[in-house]
C-alpha positions as CSV (number, residue, x, y, z in Angstrom):
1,X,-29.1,-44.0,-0.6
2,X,-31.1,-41.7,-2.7
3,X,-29.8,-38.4,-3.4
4,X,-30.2,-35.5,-6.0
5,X,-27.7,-33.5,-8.2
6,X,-29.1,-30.5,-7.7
7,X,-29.4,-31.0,-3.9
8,X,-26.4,-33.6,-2.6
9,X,-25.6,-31.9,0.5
10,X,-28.1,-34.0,2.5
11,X,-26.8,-37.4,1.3
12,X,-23.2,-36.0,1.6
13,X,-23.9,-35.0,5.4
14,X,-25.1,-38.9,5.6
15,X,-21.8,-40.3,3.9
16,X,-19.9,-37.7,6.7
17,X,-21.5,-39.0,9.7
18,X,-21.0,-42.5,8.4
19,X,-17.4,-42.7,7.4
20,X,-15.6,-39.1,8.9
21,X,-13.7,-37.2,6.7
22,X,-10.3,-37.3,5.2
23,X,-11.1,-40.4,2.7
24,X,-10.2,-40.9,-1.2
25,X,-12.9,-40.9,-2.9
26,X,-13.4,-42.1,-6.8
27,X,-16.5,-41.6,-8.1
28,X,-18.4,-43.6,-11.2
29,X,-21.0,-41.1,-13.1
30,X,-24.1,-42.8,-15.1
31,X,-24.0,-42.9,-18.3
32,X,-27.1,-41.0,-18.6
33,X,-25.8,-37.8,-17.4
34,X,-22.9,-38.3,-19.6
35,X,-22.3,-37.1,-23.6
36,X,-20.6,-39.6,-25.4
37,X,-19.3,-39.1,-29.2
38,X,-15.9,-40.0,-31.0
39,X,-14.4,-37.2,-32.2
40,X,-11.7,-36.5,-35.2
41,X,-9.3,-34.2,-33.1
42,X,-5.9,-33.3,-34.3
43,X,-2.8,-35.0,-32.6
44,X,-2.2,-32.8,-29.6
45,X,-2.1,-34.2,-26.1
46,X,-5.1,-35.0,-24.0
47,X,-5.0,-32.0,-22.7
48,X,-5.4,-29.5,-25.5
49,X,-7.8,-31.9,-27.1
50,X,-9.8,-31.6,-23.6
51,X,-9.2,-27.5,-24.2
52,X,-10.4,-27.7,-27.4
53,X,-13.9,-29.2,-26.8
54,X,-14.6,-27.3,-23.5
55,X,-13.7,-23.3,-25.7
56,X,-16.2,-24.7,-28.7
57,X,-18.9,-27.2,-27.1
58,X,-21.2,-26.3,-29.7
59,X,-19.2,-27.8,-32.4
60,X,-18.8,-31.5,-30.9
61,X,-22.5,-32.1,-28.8
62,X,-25.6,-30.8,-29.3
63,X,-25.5,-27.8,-26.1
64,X,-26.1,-24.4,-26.3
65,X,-25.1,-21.6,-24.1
66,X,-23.6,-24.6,-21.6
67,X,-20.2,-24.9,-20.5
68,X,-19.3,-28.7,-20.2
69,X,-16.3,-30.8,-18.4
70,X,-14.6,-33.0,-21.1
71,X,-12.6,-36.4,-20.8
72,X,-11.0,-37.3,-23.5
73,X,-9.1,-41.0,-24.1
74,X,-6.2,-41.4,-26.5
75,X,-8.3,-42.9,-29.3
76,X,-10.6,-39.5,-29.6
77,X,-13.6,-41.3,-27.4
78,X,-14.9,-38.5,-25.4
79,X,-17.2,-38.1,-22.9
80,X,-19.0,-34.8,-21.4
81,X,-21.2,-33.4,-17.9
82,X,-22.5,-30.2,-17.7
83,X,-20.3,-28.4,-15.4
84,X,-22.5,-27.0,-13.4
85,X,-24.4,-30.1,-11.7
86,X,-20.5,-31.4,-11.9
87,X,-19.1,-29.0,-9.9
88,X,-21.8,-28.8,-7.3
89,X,-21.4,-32.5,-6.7
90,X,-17.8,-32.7,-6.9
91,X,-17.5,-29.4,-4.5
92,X,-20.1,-31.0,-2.1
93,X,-18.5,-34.2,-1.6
94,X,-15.2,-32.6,-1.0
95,X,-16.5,-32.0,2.8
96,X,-16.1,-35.6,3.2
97,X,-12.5,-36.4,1.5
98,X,-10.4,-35.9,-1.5
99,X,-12.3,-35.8,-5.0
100,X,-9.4,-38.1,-6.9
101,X,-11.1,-39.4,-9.9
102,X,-14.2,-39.0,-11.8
103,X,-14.9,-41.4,-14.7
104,X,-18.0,-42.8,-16.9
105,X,-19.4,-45.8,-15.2
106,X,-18.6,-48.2,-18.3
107,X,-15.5,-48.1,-17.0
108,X,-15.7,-48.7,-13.9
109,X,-17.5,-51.7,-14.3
110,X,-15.0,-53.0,-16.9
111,X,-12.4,-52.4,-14.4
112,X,-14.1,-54.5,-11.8
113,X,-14.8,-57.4,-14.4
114,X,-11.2,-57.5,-15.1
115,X,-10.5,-57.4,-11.4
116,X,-13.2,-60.6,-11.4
117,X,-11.3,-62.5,-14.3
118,X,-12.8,-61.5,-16.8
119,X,-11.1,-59.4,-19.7
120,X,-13.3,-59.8,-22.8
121,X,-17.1,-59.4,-23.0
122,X,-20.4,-56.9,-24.2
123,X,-21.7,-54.6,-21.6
124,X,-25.4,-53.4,-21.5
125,X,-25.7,-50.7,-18.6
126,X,-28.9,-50.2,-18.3
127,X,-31.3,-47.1,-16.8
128,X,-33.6,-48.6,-14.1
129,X,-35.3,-45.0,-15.2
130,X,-35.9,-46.4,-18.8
131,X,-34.2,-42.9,-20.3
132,X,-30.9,-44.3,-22.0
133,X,-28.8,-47.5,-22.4
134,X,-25.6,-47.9,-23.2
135,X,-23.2,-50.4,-24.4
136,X,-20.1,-51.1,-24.3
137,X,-17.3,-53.8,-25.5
138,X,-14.7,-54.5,-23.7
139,X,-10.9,-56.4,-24.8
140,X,-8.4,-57.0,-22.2
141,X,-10.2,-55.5,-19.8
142,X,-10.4,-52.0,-21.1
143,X,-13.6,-50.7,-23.1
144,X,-12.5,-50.2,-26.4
145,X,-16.4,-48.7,-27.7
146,X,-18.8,-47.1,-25.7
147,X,-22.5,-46.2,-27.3
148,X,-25.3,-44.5,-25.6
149,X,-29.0,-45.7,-27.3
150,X,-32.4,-45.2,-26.4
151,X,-33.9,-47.7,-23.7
152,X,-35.7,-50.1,-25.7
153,X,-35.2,-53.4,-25.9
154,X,-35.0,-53.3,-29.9
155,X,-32.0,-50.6,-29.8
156,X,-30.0,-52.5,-27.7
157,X,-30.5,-55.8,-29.6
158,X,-29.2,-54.0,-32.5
159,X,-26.3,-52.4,-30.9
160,X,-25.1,-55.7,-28.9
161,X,-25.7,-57.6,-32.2
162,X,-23.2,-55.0,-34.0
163,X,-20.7,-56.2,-31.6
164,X,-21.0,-59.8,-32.2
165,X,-22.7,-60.5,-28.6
166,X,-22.9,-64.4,-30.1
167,X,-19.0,-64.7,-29.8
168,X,-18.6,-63.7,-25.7
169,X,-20.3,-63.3,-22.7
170,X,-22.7,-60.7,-22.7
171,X,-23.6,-58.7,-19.2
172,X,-26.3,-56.8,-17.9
173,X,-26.0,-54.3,-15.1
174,X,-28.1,-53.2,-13.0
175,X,-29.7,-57.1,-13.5
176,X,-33.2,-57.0,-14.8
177,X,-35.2,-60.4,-15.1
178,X,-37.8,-59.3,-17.6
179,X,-34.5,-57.0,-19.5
180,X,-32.2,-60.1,-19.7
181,X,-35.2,-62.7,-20.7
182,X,-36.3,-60.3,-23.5
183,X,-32.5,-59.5,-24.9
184,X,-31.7,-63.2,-24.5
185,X,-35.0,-63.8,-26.6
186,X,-34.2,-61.6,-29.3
187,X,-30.4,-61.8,-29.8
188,X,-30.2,-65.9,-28.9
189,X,-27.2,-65.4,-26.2
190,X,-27.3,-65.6,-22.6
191,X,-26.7,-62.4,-20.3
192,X,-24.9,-62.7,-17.1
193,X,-25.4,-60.6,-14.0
194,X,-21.8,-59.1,-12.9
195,X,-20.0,-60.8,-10.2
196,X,-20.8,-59.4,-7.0
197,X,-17.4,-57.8,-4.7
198,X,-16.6,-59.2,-2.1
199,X,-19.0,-59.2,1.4
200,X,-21.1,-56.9,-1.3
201,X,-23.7,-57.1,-3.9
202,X,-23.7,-56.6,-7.4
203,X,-25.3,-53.3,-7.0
204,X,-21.7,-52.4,-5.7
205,X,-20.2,-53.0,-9.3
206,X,-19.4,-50.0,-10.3
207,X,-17.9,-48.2,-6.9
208,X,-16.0,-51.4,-6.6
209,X,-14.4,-50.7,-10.2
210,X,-13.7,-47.2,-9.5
211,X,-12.2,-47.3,-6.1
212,X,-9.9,-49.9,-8.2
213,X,-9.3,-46.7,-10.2
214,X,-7.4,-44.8,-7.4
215,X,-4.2,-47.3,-7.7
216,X,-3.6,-45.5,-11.1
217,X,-5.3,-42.7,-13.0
218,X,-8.5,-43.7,-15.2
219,X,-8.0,-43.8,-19.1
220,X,-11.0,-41.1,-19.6
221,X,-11.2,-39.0,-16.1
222,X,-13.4,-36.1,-16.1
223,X,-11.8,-32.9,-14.7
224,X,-13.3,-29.7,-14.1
225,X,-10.8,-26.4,-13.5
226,X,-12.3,-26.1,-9.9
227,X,-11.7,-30.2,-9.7
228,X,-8.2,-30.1,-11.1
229,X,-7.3,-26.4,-8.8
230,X,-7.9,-28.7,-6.0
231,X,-6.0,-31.5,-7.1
232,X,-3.0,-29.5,-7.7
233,X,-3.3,-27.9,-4.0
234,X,-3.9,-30.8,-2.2
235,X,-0.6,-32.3,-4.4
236,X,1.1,-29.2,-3.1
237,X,-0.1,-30.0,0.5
238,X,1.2,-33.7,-0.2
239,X,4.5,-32.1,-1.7
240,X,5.0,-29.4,2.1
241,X,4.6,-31.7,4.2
242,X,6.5,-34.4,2.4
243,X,9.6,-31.8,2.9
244,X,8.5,-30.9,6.3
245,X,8.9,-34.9,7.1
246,X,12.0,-35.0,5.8
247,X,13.3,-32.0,7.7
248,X,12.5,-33.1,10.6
249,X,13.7,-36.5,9.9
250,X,17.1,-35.0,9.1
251,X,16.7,-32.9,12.7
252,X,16.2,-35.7,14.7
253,X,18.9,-37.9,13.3
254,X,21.5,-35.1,14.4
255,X,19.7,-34.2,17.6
256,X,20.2,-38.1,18.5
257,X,23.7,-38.1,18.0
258,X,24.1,-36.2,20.7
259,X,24.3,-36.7,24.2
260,X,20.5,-37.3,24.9
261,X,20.3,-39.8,22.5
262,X,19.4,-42.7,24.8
263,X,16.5,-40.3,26.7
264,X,15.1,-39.8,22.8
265,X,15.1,-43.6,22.3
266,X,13.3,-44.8,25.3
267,X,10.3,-42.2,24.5
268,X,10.5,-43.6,21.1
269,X,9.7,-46.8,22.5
270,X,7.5,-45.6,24.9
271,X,5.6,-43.9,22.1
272,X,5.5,-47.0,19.9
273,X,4.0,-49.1,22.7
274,X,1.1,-46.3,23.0
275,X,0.6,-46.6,19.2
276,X,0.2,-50.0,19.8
277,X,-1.9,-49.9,22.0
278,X,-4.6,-47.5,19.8
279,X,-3.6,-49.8,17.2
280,X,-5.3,-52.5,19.0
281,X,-8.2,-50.5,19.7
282,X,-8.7,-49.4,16.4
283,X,-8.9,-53.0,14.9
284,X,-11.3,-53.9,17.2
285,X,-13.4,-51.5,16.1
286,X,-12.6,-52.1,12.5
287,X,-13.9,-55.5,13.5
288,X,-17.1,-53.9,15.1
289,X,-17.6,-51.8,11.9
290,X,-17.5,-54.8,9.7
291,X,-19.6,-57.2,11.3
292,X,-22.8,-54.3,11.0
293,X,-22.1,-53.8,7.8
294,X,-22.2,-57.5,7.3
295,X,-25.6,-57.1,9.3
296,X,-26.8,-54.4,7.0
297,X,-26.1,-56.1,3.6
298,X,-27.8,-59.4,5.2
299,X,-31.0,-57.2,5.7
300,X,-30.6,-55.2,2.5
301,X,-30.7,-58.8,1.4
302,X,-33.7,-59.6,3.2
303,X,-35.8,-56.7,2.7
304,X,-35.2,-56.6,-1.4
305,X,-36.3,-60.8,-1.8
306,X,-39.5,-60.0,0.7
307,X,-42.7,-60.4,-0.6
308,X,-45.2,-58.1,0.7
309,X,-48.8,-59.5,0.9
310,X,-51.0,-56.6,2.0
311,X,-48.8,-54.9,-1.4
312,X,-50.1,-58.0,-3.7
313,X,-53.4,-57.6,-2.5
314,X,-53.4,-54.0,-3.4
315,X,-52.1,-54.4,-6.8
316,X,-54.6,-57.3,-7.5
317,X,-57.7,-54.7,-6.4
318,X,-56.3,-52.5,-8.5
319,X,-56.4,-54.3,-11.5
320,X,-59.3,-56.4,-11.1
321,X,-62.3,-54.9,-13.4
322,X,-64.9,-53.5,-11.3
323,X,-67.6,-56.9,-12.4
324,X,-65.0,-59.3,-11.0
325,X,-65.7,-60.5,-7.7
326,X,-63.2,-62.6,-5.7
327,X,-63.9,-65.8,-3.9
328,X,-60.9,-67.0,-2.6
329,X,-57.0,-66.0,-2.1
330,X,-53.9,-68.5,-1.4
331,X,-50.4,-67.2,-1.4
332,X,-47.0,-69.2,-0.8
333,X,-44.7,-67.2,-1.2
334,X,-44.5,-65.4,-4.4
335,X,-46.9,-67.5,-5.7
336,X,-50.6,-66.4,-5.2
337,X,-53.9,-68.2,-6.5
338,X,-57.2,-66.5,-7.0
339,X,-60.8,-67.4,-7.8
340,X,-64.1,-65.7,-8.4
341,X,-66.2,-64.4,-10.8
342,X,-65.9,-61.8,-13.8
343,X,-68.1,-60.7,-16.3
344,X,-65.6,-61.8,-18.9
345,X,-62.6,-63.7,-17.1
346,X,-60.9,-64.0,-20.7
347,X,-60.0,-60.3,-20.0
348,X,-58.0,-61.0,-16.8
349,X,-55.0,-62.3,-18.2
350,X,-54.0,-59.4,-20.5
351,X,-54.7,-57.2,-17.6
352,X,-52.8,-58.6,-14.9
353,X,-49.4,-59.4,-17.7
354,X,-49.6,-55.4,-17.8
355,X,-47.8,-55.1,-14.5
356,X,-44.6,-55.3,-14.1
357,X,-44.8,-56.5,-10.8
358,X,-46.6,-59.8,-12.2
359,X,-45.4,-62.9,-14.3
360,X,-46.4,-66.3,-15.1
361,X,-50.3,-65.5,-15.0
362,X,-52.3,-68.5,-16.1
363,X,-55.4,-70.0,-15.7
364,X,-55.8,-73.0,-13.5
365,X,-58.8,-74.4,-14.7
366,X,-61.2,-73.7,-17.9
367,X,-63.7,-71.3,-16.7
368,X,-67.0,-71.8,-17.0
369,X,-70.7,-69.7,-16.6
370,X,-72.5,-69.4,-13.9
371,X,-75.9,-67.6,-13.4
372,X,-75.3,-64.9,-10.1
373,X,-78.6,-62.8,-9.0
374,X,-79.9,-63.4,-13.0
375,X,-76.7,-62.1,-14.7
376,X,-74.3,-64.5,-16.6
377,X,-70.8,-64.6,-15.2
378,X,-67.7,-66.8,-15.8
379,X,-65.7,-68.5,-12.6
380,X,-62.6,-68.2,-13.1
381,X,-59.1,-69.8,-11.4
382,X,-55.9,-68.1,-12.1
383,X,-52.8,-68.8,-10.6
384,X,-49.5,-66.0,-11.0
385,X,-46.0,-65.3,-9.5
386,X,-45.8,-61.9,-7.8
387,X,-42.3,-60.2,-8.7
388,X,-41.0,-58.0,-5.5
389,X,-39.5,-54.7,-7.2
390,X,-35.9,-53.9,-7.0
391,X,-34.5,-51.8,-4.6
């Protein structure tokens, strides 16, 4: 869904109504809200390192006046947020469930490649918002360095080529066709879309890498002191009623000893064969719940590879020069063909390989003049493949 830092509530009241409350939740931040650097800090623990960038921010990233929350790995790779969007998103999605981990998407997505087999490779995230790239290589499953560089195809050529990108398998996420043809181009290797989760799409990559996360903590979390307070509570919370458990446990053992010790078993068993039967219920709506979000991906699916005519025909008015006339449309599909008249049809093609919504335009046949109410034009026959954009 879409949703905005600076306003989240809405999108949180969505995820609320959609899955209840009381969840885990691990959450993968874009690297273009991030600060990334590698830092020469003295050997303290992670956590006075943290400390020591969030007192002086000013000395490590280029901020002013900002407080920032810090994660900081073992090998002095450290990322930053501003606190303030952090907190408000953090805060608001704590309506829905536990805030338990907050990491750089890099890593996310390396955990979910290692979860798909694959350990070793060069990782180009890029920003469908063409603002920054980053890349990232990753050994045994673990990025091991992370660079943020400006969204051109040229600086991330030269980054991925640092790496040696000609020695593994290179990955683009989110996948881009025109991205991954003109990379590929440039740097002679392949790129690979990442392997979709399961009953998902790829799109899912990186919240399929961090809810991975939750089995142990993330190698660079991000924590904020409002984050980490709550963390500590709710592990207090855990810790009470842990105790209180046991207690009780220890309570009933003695009470059963006792005379009414038969009585307490049979409304044990009674009790058991009511949780079964909820039990029951509950997987069959599990069931339910599954096959519509089966249903939902199928016409996510179905939506994203449609091709829209009346959109085609808009974009082709658009960019048709006002001397052009058109004779004749045919579409199949993606593919479209057009023919008419223009005033100089040699024009056409540089104009319509402008959009990004259109590849593969071509002319059909030679064009040739023509002499329409005493003014020279040239027919023209072009034939091009309309690209659906990415949703």
């Amino acid at each position: 869904m879409e949703w905005s830092v600076e306003v989240p509530d809405d999108a949180v009241a969505t995820l609320k109504e959609r899955f209840g409350t009381g969840n885990r939740i691990a959450v993968a931040v874009d690297l273009s809200a991030l600060l990334v650097k590698r830092l020469a800090l003295p050997a303290l623990s992670p956590d006075q390192r943290r400390q020591m960038v969030v007192l002086d921010p000013e000395r490590y990233f280029p901020v002013r006046d900002t407080s920032l929350v810090v994660g900081v790995r073992d090998d002095d790779l450290v990322v930053a947020a501003h606190a303030r969007p952090f907190d408000r998103l953090t805060d608001a999605l704590s309506a829905v469930g536990a805030v338990e981990s907050v990491e750089p998407a890099p890593m996310a997505l390396a955990r979910h490649l290692a979860a798909s087999g694959i350990s070793h490779g060069i990782l180009v995230v890029a920003d469908p918002h063409d603002r920054e790239a980053a890349v990232a290589s990753i050994e045994a499953g673990r990025v091991v360095t992370l660079r943020k560089v400006p969204a051109t195809t040229s600086d991330i050529a030269d980054t991925v080529r640092g790496a040696d990108a000609a020695e593994t398998r290179t990955f683009l996420f989110p996948w881009q066709d025109r991205l991954a043809a003109e990379l590929a181009e440039k740097l002679g290797c392949e790129f690979e879309a990442l392997p979709a989760p399961s009953g998902t799409t790829e799109s899912f990559a990186a919240a399929a890498g961090a809810w991975l996360g939750l089995a142990d903590s993330p190698e660079l979390a991000l924590v904020s002191p409002s984050l980490q307070h709550r963390t500590v509570a709710r592990e207090w919370r855990r810790g009470a009623l842990a105790a209180g458990a046991l207690l009780a446990a220890l309570a009933l053992g003695f009470w059963s000893l006792d005379y009414r010790r038969d009585r307490a078993l049979a409304a044990i068993e009674r009790s058991v064969d009511d949780r079964q039967d909820e039990a029951a219920q509950v997987q069959a709506l599990m069931a339910d719940v599954a096959a519509a979000e089966e249903e939902v991906v199928t016409l996510a699916t179905v939506a994203r590879e449609r091709h829209d005519p009346l959109a085609v025909l808009l974009l082709v008015t658009q960019l048709l020069p006002p001397d052009a006339y058109l004779r004749g449309l045919h579409a199949a599909g993606g593919e479209w063909e057009l023919d008419g008249y223009a005033r100089d049809a040699a024009r056409l093609i540089p104009t319509f390989e402008e959009s990004e919504l259109l590849a593969d335009v071509r002319f059909r046949t030679a064009t040739t003049r023509v002499q329409l109410n005493n003014e020279t034009y040239e027919s023209f026959s072009l034939a091009l493949r309309h690209l659906p954009p990415s949703q």
